[in-house]
Each structure stands twice: as C-alpha cells, then as structure tokens.
N, C-alpha and C positions, 0 to 999 in steps of 0.2 A: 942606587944603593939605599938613601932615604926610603924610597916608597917600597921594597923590598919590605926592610925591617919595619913597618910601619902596618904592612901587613902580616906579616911573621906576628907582630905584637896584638892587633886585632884577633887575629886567632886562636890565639893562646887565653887573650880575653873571651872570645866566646866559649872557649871550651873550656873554660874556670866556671863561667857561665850556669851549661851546659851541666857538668859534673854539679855545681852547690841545685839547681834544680832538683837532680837525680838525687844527691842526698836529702835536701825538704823533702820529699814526694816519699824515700823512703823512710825518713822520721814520720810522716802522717800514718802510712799504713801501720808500721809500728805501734804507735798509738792507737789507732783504731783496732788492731787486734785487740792490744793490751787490754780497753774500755770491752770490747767485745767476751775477754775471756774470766771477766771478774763480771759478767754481768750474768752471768751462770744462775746462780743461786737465783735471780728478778726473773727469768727465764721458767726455770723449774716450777718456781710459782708461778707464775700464769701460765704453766700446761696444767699443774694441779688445778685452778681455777675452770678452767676448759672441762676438764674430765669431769668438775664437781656438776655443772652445769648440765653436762650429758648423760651424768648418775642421777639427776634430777628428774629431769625427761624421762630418763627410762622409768623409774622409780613410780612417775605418777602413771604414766603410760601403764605397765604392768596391773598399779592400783585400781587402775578402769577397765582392764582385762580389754583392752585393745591391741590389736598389732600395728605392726608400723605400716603396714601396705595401708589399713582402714584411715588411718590417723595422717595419710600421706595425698589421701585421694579425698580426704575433708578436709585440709587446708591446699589441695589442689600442686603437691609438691610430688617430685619423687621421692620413690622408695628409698634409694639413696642418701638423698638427702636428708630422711628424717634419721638411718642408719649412720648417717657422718656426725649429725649433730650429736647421739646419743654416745658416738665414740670419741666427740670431742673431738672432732677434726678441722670442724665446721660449728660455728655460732650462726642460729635463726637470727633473723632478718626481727626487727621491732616489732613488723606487721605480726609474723608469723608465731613472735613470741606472746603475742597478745591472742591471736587466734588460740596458739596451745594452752593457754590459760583457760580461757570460753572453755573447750573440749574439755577440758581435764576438772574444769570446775572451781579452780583453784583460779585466786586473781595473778598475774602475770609479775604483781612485786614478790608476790612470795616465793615464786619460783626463783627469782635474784636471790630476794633474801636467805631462803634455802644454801645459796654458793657460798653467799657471803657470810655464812651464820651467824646472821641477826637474828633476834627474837623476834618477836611479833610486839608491837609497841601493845596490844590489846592486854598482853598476857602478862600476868604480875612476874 
C-alpha cells in the first residue's frame, strides 16, 4: 500500500515536473517572439542599408558604362552574383569589394561611405 502511493506521488511529481518545463519553454518562445516582433524597425534598416549598398554598385557600375556579365568575369564571379549584390540580396566578400573599387576607380571606403552617408573627411 506504502509503495503504491509512493509511486502514485512520484508521478504526479514528474508530471508537475513535466508541465512547469512545458510552461518555461513556453514563456521563452514567448519572449522570443516578442524581442523578435519589436525588432522590426533594426531589421527594416538594415535591408535599407543592403539596398543602399547595391544602389551603390549599381550606380558606379552604370557610371563606367559596364554591365554586370563584364564586371563579373573581372572579378572572376557570376553574373548572379554581381545581380544579387546590386539587388541587395547578397553583400560582396572584402576581397571583392576591394576588387570593385580598383574596377570602378573609386577607393572601396567610399563605396561604405557612400551607404553610410558620410562625407568625405577631404571635403569641407
């Protein structure tokens, strides 16, 4: 009879257990939505950021009257890839972003700076 209820009372302890786990686990997701749905606005900006960068590219690209296949097959990349970067889908690699500066003629901070809309420390 002892060892009956002693088990009886063991399981009632795991399944108190059991259940406070289930609710921790569903207070974290909770939380993590919530953090996830207020971060909205940090999100938006840095796609605007992405986009600024790929407006950039294009922008200089355009200014040298190059296409992206040319500009793709001299920094040894695909076509796509220079099409993702300029759509902001995809950020170039350091290398590559230094290479498109060479190409474009432009030094590879200005193209940052460009995103970032810094001035140029040169210029009053």
């Amino acid at each position: 009879m002892k060892v009956s209820m002693l088990v009886m009372i063991l399981g009632l302890a795991f399944r108190l257990v059991v259940l406070a786990g289930a609710v921790y686990l569903a207070i974290l997701v909770i939380r993590a939505l919530r953090k996830y749905l207020r971060s909205g606005p940090a999100r938006k900006e840095k796609a605007q950021d992405r986009r600024s960068l790929g407006e950039v590219l294009k922008e200089q690209r355009l200014r040298c009257q190059m296409t992206q296949e040319f500009v793709a097959e001299t920094l040894g990349v695909s076509r796509q890839a220079v099409s993702k970067w300029e759509r902001g889908e995809a950020d170039p690699s350091t290398a590559n972003l230094l290479a498109l500066g060479r190409l474009y003629g432009v030094p590879a901070e200005e193209l940052l700076r460009a995103v970032t809309g810094e001035k140029n420390a040169d210029t009053p």
